[in-house]
GUNU-33165 format. One record per residue (C-alpha): residue in three letters; x, y, z. Coordinates in steps of 0.2 Angstrom, whole numbers, plus 2048, in hexadecimal, padded with zeros to 3 digits. Example, Ala and Ser with C-alpha at 12.3 -4.5 7.8 and 13.67 -1.06 7.14 Angstrom:
<nodes>
 resn  px  py  pz
  Ala 83E 7EA 827
  Ser 844 7FB 824
</nodes>
This chain:
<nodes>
 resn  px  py  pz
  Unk 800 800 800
  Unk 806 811 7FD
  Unk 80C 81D 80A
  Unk 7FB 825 810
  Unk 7F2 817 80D
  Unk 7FD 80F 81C
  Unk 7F8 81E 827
  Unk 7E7 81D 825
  Unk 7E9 808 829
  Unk 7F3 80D 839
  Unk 7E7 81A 83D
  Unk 7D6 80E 83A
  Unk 7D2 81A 82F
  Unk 7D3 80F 822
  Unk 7C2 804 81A
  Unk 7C4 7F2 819
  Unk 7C9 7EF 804
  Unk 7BD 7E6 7F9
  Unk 7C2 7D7 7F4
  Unk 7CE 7D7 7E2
  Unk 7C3 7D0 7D3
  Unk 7CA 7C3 7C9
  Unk 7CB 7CC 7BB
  Unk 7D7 7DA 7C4
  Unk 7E2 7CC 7CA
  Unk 7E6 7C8 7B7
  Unk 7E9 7D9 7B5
  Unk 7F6 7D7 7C1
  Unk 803 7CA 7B8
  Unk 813 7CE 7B5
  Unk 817 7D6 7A5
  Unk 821 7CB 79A
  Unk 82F 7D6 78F
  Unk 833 7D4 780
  Unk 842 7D8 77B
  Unk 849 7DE 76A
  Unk 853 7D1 760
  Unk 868 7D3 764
  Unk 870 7D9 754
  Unk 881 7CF 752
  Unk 88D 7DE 759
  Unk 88C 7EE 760
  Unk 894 7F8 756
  Unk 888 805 754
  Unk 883 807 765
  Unk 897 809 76A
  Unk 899 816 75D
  Unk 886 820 760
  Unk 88E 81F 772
  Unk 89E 824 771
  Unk 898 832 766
  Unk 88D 839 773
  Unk 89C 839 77E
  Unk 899 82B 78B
  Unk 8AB 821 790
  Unk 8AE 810 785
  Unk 8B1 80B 799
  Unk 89E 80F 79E
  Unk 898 805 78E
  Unk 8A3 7F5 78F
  Unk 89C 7F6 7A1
  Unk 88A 7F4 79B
  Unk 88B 7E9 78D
  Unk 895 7DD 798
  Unk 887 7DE 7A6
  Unk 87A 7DC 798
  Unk 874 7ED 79C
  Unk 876 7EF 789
  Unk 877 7EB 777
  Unk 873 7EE 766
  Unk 861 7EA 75E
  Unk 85C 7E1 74D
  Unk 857 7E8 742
  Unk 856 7F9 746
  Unk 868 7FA 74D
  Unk 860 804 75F
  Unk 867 805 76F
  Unk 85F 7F9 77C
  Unk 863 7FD 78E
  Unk 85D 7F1 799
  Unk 855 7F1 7AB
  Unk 856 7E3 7B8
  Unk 84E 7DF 7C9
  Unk 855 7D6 7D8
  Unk 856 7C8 7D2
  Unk 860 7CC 7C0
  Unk 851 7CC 7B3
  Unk 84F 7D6 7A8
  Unk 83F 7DF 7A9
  Unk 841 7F1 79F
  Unk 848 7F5 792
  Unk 849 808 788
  Unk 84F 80A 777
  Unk 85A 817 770
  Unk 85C 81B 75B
  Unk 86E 81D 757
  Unk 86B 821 746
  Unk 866 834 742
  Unk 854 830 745
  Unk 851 835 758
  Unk 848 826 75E
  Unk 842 821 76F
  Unk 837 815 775
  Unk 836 806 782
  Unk 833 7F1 77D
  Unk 821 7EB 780
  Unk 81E 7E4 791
  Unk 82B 7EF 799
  Unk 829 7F3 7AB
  Unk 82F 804 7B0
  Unk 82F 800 7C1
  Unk 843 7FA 7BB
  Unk 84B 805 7B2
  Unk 85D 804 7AB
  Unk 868 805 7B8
  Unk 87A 805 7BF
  Unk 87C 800 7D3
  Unk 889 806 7DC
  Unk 89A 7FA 7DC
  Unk 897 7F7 7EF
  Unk 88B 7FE 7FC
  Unk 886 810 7F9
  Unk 877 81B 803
  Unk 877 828 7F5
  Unk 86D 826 7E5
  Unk 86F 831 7D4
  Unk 85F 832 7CA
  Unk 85F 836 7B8
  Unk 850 83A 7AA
  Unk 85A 82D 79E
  Unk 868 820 79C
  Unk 873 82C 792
  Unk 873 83A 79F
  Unk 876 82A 7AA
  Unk 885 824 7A1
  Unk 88B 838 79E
  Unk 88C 83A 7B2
  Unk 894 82A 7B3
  Unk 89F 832 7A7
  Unk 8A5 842 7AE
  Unk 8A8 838 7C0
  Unk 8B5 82D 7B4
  Unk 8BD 83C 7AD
  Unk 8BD 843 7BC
  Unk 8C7 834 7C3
  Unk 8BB 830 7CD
  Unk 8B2 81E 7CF
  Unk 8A2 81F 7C6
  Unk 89D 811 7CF
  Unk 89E 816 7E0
  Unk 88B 81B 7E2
  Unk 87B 814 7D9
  Unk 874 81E 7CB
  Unk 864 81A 7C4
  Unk 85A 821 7B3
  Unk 847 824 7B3
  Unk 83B 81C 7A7
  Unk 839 82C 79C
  Unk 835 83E 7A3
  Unk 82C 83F 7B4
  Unk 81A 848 7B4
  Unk 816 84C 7C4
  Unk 802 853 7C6
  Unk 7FD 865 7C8
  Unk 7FD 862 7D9
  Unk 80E 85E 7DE
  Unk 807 856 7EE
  Unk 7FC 84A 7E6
  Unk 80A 842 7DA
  Unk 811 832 7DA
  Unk 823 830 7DB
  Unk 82C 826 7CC
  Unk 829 814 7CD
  Unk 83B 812 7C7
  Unk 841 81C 7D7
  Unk 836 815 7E4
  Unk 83A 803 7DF
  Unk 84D 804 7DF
  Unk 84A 80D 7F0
  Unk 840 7FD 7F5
  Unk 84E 7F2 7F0
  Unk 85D 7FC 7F7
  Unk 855 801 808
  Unk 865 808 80D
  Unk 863 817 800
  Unk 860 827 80A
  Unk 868 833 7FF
  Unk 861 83A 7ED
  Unk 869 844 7DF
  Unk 85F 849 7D2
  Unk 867 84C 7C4
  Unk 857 851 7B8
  Unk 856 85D 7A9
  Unk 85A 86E 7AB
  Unk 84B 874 7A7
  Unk 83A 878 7AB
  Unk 834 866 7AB
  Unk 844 85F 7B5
  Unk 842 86D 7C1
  Unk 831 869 7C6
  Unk 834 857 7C4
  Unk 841 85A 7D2
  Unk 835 864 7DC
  Unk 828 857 7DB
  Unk 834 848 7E1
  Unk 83C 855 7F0
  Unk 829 859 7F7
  Unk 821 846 7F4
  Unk 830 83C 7FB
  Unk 832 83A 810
  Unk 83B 844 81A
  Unk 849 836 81D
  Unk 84E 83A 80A
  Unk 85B 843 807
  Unk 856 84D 7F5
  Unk 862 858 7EC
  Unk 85F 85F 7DC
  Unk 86E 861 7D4
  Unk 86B 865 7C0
  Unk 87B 864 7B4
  Unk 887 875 7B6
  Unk 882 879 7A4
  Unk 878 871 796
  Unk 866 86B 797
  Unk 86B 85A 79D
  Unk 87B 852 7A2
  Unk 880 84B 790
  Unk 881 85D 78B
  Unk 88A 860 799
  Unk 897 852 794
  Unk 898 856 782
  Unk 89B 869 787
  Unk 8AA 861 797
  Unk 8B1 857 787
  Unk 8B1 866 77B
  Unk 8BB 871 789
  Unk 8C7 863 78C
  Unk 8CA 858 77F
  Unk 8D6 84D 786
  Unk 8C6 846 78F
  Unk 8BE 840 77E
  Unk 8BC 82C 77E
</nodes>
């Protein structure tokens, strides 16, 4: 049950629940994904990669893990998400071709979205609208000599929409499962667009989340997001490319 729910139980405010019909119980299964066919190499994916400016380092990384890989026929993008247990259960899909194409495999669940945990036991979590501006963060940190593992960073399925009414949003099912299943997180960046939508996407998740959060908002330093960010770091100093 959800948060207020459980203080209206705790409270005896709460009705008994009617009993769940069959027919919502169906409803209820587990979505099966499908994912695209695997094209024979990657070759495109590395090079549409490498051209947006994400270290060779960062993609080995997910094509070992399975967090990637190149489709058939369409040559796409395929960054996969996992639950607990290892199976893949989203997956988005990025063109790398000059068509700007963006879109997820039927039966995926957005409740696991691409992801990359931290190398050992972190409390701070970095969220992100996408996998690139994931993998652009990860990025600067490794340019930075830093270890780009050393904290979890997670990518939303697509951009957050909270309601008119900040209060009465719903925080991202992406956020509040990985915060289920690593219950030692208690610290939140958000690094969203730097823009209107990001910003009020940030305000929404600072107001809706509990008090024993930690939520920062911390947009890239220039750019709209934290690719363009990259691409302009790489531009100033390019002894940082690839």
């Amino acid at each position: 049950m959800t948060l207020p729910e459980a203080v209206l139980q705790i409270d005896g405010q709460a009705a008994i629940a009617p009993p769940v019909s069959s027919r919502k119980l169906e409803a209820a299964e587990p979505k099966k994904l499908l994912l695209p066919k695997k094209n024979e190499n990657n070759n495109r994916v590395v090079n549409y990669l490498l051209g947006r400016g994400i270290q060779i380092t960062l993609i080995d990384y997910c094509l070992d893990t399975g967090r990637l890989y190149e489709s058939q026929p369409y040559h796409n993008a395929v960054f996969i998400g996992f639950d607990r247990k290892g199976t893949p259960k989203y997956a988005t899909l990025r063109g790398t071709t000059n068509r700007r194409y963006m879109g997820e495999a039927n039966g995926s669940d957005k409740h696991f979205s691409f992801s990359i945990p931290s190398r050992e036991e972190s409390h701070r979590l970095h969220l992100f609208e996408s996998a690139i501006d994931l993998l652009s963060y990860g990025t600067l940190e490794l340019l930075s000599t830093k270890d780009w593992r050393q904290e979890n960073c997670l990518s939303l399925a697509g951009i957050y929409k909270p309601k008119k009414i900040i209060e009465e949003s719903t925080p991202p099912a992406a956020l509040m499962q990985y915060l289920k299943d690593f219950p030692y997180i208690n610290d939140i960046a958000l690094h969203l667009d730097n823009d209107i939508a990001g910003r009020l996407a940030a305000k929404t998740i600072q107001t809706i989340l509990p008090l024993s959060y930690t939520v920062a908002y911390e947009p890239p330093k220039r750019g709209k997001d934290y690719n363009d960010y990259l691409k302009m770091t790489i531009t100033k100093n390019p002894l940082h490319e690839r």
